[in-house]
Each structure stands twice: as C-alpha cells, then as structure tokens.
ZASE-769853 format. One record per residue (C-alpha): x, y, z; residue number from 1. Coordinates in steps of 0.001 Angstrom, whole numbers. Example, Ala and Ser with C-alpha at 12.3 -4.5 7.8 and 13.67 -1.06 7.14 Angstrom:
2
{{12300 -4500 7800} 1}
{{13670 -1060 7140} 2}
END
This chain:
449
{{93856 59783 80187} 1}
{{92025 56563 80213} 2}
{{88571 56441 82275} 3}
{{90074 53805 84835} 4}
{{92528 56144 85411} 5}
{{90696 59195 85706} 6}
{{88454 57489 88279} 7}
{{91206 56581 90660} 8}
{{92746 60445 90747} 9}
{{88961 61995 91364} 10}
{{88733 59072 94242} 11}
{{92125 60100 95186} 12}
{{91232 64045 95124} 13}
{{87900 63284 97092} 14}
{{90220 61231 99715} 15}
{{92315 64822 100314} 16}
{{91678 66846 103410} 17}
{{89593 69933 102927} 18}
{{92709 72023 103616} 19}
{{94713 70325 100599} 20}
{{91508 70680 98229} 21}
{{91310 74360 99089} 22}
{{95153 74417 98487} 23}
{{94998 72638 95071} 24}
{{91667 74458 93834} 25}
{{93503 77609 94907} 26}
{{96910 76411 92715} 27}
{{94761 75797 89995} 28}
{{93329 78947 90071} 29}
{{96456 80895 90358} 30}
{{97693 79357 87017} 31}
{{94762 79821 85003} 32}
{{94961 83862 85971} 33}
{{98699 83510 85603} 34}
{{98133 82049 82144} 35}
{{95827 84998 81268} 36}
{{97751 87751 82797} 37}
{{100807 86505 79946} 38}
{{98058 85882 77132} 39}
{{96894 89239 77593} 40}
{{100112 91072 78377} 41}
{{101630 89310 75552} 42}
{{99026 89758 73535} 43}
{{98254 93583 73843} 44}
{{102499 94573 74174} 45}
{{102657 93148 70752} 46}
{{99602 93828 68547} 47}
{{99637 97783 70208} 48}
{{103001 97995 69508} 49}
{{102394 96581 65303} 50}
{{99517 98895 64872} 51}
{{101448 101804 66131} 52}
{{104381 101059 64018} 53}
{{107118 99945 66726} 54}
{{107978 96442 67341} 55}
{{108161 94065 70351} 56}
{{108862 90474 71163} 57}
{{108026 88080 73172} 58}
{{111386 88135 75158} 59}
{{111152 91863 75793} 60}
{{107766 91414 77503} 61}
{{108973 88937 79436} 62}
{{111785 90976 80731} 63}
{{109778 94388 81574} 64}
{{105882 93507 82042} 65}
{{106164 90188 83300} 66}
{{109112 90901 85945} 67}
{{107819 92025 89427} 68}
{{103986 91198 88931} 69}
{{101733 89709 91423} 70}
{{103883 87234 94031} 71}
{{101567 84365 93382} 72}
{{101897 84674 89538} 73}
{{105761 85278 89289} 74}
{{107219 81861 88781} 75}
{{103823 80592 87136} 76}
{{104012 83194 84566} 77}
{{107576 83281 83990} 78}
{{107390 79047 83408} 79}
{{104522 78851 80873} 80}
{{104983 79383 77038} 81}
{{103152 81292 74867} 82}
{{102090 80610 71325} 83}
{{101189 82649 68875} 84}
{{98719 82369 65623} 85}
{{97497 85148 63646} 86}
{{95580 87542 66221} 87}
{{95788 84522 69139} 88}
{{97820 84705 71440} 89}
{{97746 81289 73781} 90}
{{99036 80211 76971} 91}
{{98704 76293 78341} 92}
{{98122 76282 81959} 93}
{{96680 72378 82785} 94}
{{96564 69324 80586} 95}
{{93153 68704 81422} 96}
{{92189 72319 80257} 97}
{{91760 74259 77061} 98}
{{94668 77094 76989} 99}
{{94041 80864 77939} 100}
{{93652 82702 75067} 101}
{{93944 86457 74204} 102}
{{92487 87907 70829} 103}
{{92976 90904 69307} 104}
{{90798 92955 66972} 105}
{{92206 95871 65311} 106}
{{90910 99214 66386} 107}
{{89998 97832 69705} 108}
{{92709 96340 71315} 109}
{{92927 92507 73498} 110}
{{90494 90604 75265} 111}
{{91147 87776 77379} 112}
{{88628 85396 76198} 113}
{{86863 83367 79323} 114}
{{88110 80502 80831} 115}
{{87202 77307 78783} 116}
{{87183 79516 75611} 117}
{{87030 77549 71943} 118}
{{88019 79433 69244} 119}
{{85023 80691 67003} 120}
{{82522 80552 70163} 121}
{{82520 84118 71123} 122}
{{80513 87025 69754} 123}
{{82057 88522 67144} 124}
{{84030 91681 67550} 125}
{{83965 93958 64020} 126}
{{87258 96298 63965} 127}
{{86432 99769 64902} 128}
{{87798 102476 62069} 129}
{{89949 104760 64018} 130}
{{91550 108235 62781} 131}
{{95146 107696 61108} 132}
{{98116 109311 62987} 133}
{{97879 112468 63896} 134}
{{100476 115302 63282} 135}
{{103599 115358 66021} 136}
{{103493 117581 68748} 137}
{{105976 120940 68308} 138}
{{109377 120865 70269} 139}
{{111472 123196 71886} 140}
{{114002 124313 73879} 141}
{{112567 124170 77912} 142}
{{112473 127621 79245} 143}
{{114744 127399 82366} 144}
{{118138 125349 82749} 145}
{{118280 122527 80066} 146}
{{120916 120789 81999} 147}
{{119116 120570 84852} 148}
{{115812 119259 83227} 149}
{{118384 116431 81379} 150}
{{119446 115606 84444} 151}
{{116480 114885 86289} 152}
{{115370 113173 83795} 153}
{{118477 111017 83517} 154}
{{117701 110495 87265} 155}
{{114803 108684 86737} 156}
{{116241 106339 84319} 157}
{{119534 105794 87273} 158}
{{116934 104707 89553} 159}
{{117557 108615 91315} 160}
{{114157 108075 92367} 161}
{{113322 104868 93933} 162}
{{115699 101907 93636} 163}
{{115256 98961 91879} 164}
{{112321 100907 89983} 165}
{{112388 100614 85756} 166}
{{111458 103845 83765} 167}
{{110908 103122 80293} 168}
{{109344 106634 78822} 169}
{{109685 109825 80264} 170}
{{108103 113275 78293} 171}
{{107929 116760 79621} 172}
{{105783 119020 78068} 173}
{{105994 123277 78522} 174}
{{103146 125889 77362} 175}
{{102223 122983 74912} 176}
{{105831 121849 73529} 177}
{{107981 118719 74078} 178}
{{110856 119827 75982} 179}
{{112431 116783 76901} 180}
{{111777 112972 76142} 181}
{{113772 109190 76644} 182}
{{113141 105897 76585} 183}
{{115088 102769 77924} 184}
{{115935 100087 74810} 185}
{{112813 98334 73554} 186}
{{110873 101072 74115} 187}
{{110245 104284 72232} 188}
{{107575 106872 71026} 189}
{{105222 104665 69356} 190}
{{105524 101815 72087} 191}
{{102077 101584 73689} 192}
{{102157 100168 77307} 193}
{{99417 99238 79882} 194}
{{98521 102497 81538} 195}
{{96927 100683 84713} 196}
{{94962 102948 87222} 197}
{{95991 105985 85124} 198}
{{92734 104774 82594} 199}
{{90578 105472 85576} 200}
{{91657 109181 84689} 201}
{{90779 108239 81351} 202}
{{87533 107052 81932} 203}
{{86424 110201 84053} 204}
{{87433 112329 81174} 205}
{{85370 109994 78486} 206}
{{82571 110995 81466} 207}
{{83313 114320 81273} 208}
{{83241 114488 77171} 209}
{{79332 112393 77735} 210}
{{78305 115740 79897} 211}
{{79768 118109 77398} 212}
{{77687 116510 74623} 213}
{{74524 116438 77195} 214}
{{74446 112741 77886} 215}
{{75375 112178 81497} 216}
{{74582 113905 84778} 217}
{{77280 113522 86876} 218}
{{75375 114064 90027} 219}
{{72114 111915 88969} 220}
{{72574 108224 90542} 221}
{{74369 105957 88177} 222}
{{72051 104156 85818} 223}
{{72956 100371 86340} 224}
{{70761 97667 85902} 225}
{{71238 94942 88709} 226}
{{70435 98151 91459} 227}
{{67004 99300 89646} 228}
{{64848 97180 91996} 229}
{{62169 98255 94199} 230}
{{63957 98550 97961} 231}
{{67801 98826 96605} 232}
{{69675 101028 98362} 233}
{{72603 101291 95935} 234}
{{70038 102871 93288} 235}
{{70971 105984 95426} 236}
{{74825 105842 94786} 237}
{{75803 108675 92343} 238}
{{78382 108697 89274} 239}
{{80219 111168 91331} 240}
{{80318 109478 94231} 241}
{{81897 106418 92096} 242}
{{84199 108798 90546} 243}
{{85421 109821 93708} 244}
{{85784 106664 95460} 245}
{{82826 107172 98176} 246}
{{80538 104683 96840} 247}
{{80635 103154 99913} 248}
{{80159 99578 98956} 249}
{{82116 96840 100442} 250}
{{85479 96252 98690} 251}
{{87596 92667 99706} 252}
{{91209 94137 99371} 253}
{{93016 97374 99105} 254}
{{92366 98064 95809} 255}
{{89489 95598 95375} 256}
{{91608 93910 92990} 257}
{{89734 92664 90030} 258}
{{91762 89959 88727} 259}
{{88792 87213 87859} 260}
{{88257 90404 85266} 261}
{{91704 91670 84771} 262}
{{93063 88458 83730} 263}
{{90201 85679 84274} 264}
{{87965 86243 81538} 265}
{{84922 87272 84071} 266}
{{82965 90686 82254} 267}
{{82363 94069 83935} 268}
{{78741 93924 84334} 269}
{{79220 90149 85986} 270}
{{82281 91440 88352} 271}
{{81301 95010 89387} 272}
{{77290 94939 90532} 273}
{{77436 92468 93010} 274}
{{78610 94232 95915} 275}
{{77029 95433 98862} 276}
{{76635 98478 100754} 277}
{{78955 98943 103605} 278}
{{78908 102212 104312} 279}
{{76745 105597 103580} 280}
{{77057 106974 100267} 281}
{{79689 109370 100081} 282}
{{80666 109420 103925} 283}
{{83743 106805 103614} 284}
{{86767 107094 100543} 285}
{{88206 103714 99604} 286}
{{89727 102983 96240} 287}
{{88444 100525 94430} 288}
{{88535 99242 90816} 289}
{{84993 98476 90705} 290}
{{83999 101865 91451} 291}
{{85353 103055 88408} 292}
{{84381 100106 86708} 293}
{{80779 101141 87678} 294}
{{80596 104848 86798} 295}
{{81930 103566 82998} 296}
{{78885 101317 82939} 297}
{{76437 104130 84106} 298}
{{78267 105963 80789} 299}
{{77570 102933 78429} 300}
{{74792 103465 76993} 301}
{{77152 106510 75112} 302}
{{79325 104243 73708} 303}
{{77843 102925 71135} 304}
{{77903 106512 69140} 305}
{{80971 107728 71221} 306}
{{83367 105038 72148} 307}
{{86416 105995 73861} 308}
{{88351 106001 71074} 309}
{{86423 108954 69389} 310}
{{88082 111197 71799} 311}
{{90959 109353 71915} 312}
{{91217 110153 68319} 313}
{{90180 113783 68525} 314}
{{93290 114293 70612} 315}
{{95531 112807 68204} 316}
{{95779 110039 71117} 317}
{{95894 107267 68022} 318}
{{98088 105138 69691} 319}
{{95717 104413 72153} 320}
{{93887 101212 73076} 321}
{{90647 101229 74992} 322}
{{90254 97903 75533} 323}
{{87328 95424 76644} 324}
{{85887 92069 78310} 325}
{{84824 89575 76241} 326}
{{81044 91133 76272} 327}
{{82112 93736 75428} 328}
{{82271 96471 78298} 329}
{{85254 99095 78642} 330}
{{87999 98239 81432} 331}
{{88497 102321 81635} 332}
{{89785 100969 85794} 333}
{{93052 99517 84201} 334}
{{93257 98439 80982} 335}
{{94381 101042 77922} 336}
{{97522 100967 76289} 337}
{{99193 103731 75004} 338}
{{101921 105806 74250} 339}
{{104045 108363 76899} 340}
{{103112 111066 73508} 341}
{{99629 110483 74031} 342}
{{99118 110553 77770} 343}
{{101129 113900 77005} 344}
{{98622 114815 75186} 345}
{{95888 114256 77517} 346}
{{97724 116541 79705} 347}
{{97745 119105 77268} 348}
{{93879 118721 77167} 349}
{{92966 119766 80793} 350}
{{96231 122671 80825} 351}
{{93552 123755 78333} 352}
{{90556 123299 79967} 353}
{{88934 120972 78069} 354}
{{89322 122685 74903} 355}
{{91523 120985 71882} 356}
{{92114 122890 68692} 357}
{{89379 125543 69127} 358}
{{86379 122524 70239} 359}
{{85473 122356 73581} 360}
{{85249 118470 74431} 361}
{{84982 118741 78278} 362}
{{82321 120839 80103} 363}
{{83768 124448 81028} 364}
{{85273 123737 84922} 365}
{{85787 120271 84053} 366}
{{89345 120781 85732} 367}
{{88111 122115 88538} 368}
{{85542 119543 89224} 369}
{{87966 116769 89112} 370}
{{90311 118212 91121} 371}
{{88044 119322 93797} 372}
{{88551 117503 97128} 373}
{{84474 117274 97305} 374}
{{84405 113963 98660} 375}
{{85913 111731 101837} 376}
{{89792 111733 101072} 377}
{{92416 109096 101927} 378}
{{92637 108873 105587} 379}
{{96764 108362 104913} 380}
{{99447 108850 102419} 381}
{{100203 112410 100901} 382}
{{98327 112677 98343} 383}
{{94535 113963 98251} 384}
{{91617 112782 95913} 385}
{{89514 114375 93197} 386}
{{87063 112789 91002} 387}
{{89344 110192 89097} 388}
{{92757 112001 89576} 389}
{{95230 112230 92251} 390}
{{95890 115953 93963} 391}
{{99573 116857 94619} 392}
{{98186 119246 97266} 393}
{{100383 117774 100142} 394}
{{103861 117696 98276} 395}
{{105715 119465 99411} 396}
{{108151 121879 96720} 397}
{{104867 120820 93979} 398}
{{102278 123616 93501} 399}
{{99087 123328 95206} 400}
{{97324 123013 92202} 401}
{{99446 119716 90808} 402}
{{96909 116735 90228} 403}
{{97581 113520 88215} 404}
{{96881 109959 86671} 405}
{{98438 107132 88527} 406}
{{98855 103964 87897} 407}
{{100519 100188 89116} 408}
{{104310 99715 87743} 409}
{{104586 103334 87964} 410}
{{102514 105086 85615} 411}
{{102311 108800 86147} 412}
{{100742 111666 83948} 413}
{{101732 114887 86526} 414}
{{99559 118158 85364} 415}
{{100561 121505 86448} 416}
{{98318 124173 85465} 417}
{{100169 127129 87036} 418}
{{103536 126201 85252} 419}
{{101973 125061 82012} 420}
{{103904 122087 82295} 421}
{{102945 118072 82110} 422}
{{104930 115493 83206} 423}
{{104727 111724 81685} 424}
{{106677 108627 83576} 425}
{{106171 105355 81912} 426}
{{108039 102204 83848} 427}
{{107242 98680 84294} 428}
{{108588 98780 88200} 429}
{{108577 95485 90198} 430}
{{105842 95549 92865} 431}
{{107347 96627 96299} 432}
{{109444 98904 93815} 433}
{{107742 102638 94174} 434}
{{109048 105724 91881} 435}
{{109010 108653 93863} 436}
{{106526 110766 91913} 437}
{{106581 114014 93992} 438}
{{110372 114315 93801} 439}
{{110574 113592 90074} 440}
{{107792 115918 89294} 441}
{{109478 118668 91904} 442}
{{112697 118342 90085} 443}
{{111530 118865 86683} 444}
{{110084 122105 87913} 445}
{{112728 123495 89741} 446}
{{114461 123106 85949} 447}
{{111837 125126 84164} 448}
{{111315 128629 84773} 449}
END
C-alpha cells in the first residue's frame, strides 16, 4: 500500500466513532485468535498424530476440531487457509499482518508462536528424547453382559447420550484390561486429540509425582514470583487452594477463559499473575484456568529434571503431548494431546493408588487427597470438586466414590475405584452440545459385574 494511501485510511479510522473503533479493534482481534486457534489445532492434530504413527489431514480437522468452537471464531476459522512447511504450520489473518504461526518440536508438542512472530526470532526449543512405545495394554472379555457393555457403548457413538454430540474414542477398562474400545472414522488408537480441562487432572498428578519425589508441599503457599513482595496478599494463596479452585482471585468469565494464551501467543507467567484478590483464600470455589495455570508454575522449578513427559513416559502414556507457550511454561489447564489408550492408562494409575509396575510415583493417599471435597464446592450443577478432578458423588446410579477428568468438547476420563473399572470418552462435540457423562458412565456399569 502506497504511503498516500495509507495516510488517508488511518485519517479515515481516526474519523470513526469510538463505538466503530472498539468494533473494528475487537474484529481484528477475533481473527488473529481465530487464526491461532486453526494454526495450533492444525498444527498439533497433525504432527501428534505423525509421531504416534496414525495419520490426519487437514480436511478431517476441519470437520471434527474446528466444527462447534467458540461463536465468534466459527466462520473466521472455517474461512482462513492454512499452509503448511516443514514443522510450520501458518494461518493469514490481515494483509497488513505477518500470519499466525504454530511450530512444532518433536518430543514436545505445538506452540503458537506470538502475535507478530518472524520465523527464526524465537528461543530455540531442543527436542526432548522421550521413551519409545510402550507395550499394549492386555484385553479381555468384560466380566458382566458383553452385549450390554457393546451397546452402551454404541450409544454413545448414536448420539444415545446427548444429541448432536460427536464421540470419536471410547475405552473401558476392568481390573486393569481393555474390555471394550471404538472409534468414529479418522480416528483410532494412536490418534492423539486435545484433552482440554482434563490436563488440569494431569497437571495435579505431575504435582502429586513432585511431592512423591520430595519437591513440593502441597499445603506451603505457591512459590510465584510476581506475589513475593513485601505487603502481597496473594503470597498467602496455597498450591492446594489453586488446585482446588479457592484461590479466590478475581476471574472475568466462567471459566476465566484464557484465550490471549490458548490461542494468542501471550505466555503463562505474563497471563496468570496478574490478578487480584477478590475473595478470602479458600472461602469461595470458582473454576478458573489460571488457577491451574498457577499451581503448574509454583511446580516449575521441577521441570527442568522432571518434565511432564517423564511420567508421561513411565506410564507408557507415549502418545502424549505436554505442550507449552512460546517461553516455555506448561499449559497443564488445557493443552495435552493424547490418546483415549493413554488417558486409560492414567486411570489405571490412581485404581492403583499411585503405584505403576511395582514404583510408587504418587504419594500414598494421593487418591484420597484429590478426591476429598476439602475445599468450597460448586454452589450448582451435580457434580462436586476435589483437588483437580471432578467427584461423581451426586449421580445418581454412579458409586459414591466415582471422580474424573473433564474437559471442553467432551473429554471424560471416569475412575471407579470400587468397580475397578475406568471409563475414557473422547469427542469433539459442538459447544451448546453436552454428552451426558453420568448416564454413559452409569450404563457401562450396570454392564459389568
């Protein structure tokens, strides 16, 4: 564009009302996160999916992950084109702009590089060695009424429980077998997808494997930088009270939706500090990504001897993606990809109490801690609040001791300690779309003796 030209549009922006700036600043910052919510996606569907041996395109994405997102982002996202070099992945979103742009490095997974990213200008991210695929699972027969376990599960794929709702991955597991598994076409056992809220599950049991090892005291206020001044009151805020949502600081939306971080190439340590105090510690529950976010950075200083993926791999979980911001810090609130098989697995891990293949990796009671109702619960809906996992408690026809990993697009990981049983739903369901966890997991039981 030539100067003369660019000179009359800024004279004609400045002439705009402050209502249509706010409007146009606001478009323009809907497409740039709608531009990194498809590099990323894109990005992380497809590399996950190469490392772990399964393929994916571009077109299947489209169709499953990028189908019932975020209202503002639909039509954006669905109109903008990706393009793909190497371990780029690129998405245009203003002539006037450089593209979003998504790396990956292998070992570790996507980042969605910050806005105004040029290539070769970030730090540079070595690949992190990871263990090579584990031995499967064993199989078996369920113990109870085959037919009836097939059919549930069939049910979820019919949309039996929740119209319009997509399951792509279902695997029931009994007394540590794999009694029943299905996918829906393009997806399969070694077909990572985004796990959502269900890594905030993951992160508390990286936590819990930093207090096995003597690291971390759950209950000693969370060690994070921007709080340790003279006079702060949020120096007082413990990692438990972030794990169990009753940090008490002020969150904007249900949720506290992170998206300048999720998709806007903001870090962790810029997005999650910054908020006030709104409440007492520990007196008020409200969910919110950054408390999550939070109690992973009071864990950090771990990381660099213990990353995620070290337990990941322990667990035979190598299909799984702990991925970061462009500085570097976890996203354990949202953003992991992996396989239905190794969320399974996880399951398997507290059914054992924290113990895999004769090593204890969590702290004896681990379970019990994070299924304790310790803190303020959800003043609504039926399901209670642990540290990091859900608590079936209030569903009715689910034992009392049923807790679980949830997560947007209807993610589940159900764990039922009395029955020996875990439960895995992967889908990619359209927002106003729920699956009806509590009936799903209730008729998978009453299938299994």
């Amino acid at each position: 564009m030539k100067i003369a030209s660019r000179v009359l549009v800024l004279a004609a922006v400045l002439a705009l009302p402050t209502t249509v700036l706010a409007q146009t600043e606001a478009s323009a910052n809907h497409r740039a996160l709608a531009a990194g919510y498809k590099a990323l996606t894109v990005c992380s569907a497809l590399h996950t999916a190469r490392a772990a041996g399964a393929e994916r395109t571009v077109a299947s994405v489209e169709a499953n992950e990028l189908v019932g997102i975020y209202p503002e982002l639909q039509s954006l996202v669905g109109a903008m084109k990706v393009e793909m070099a190497g371990d780029l992945v690129t998405v245009a979103w203003d002539q006037a702009a450089p593209p979003r742009v998504a790396t990956w490095t292998d070992g570790r997974g996507c980042v969605i590089e910050p806005m105004g990213y040029v290539r070769d200008s970030a730090p540079e991210r070595a690949s992190l060695a990871r263990r090579a695929s584990a031995p499967d699972m064993p199989t078996a027969r369920p113990k109870g009424n085959a037919r009836a376990l097939e059919a549930a599960v069939a049910r979820a794929f019919d949309q039996g429980f929740g119209a319009g709702t997509n399951t792509t991955g279902v695997v029931v597991m009994q007394g540590g077998k794999r009694v029943a598994e299905r996918y829906a076409p393009d997806f399969g056992p070694n077909t990572p997808q985004r796990t959502w809220s269900v890594a905030k599950s993951l992160a508390g049991t990286v936590i819990g494997a930093a207090v096995q090892r003597g690291e971390l005291d759950v209950k000693a206020p969370a060690a994070i930088a921007n709080w340790n001044r003279p006079g702060d009151p949020r120096a007082a805020i413990t990692v438990d009270a972030l794990m169990r949502m009753s940090s008490g600081l002020t969150s904007d939306t249900a949720g506290n939706r992170t998206d300048a971080l999720y998709f806007g190439g903001t870090a962790a340590d810029e997005q999650a500090p910054g908020w006030p105090l709104l409440a007492p510690v520990g007196t008020v529950y409200r969910y919110a990504n950054n408390d999550t976010l939070l109690a992973v950075m009071a864990a950090a200083s771990t990381f660099e001897a213990h990353p995620p993926a070290e337990l990941f791999d322990a667990l035979g979980m190598t299909h799984t993606w702990a991925e970061t911001d462009w500085r570097g810090n976890y996203i354990l609130s949202s953003q992991v990809w992996t396989t239905a098989r190794d969320l399974a697995r996880f399951g398997q891990l507290y059914l054992q109490d924290g113990v895999w293949e004769g090593e204890r990796l969590l702290p004896q009671g681990w379970r019990d801690y994070v299924t304790a109702p310790a803190g303020p619960q959800p003043p609504t809906g039926d399901f209670g609040y642990g540290a990091t996992f859900w608590l079936l408690n209030r569903s009715e026809g689910v034992p009392a001791d049923t807790f679980a990993a949830f997560g947007n697009r209807g993610q589940y990981v159900v764990i039922v300690p009395s029955r020996q049983v875990v439960i895995v739903r992967r889908g990619e369901d359209p927002a106003g779309k729920p699956f009806d966890v509590a009936a799903f997991a209730r008729s998978v039981l009453e299938s299994l003796d």
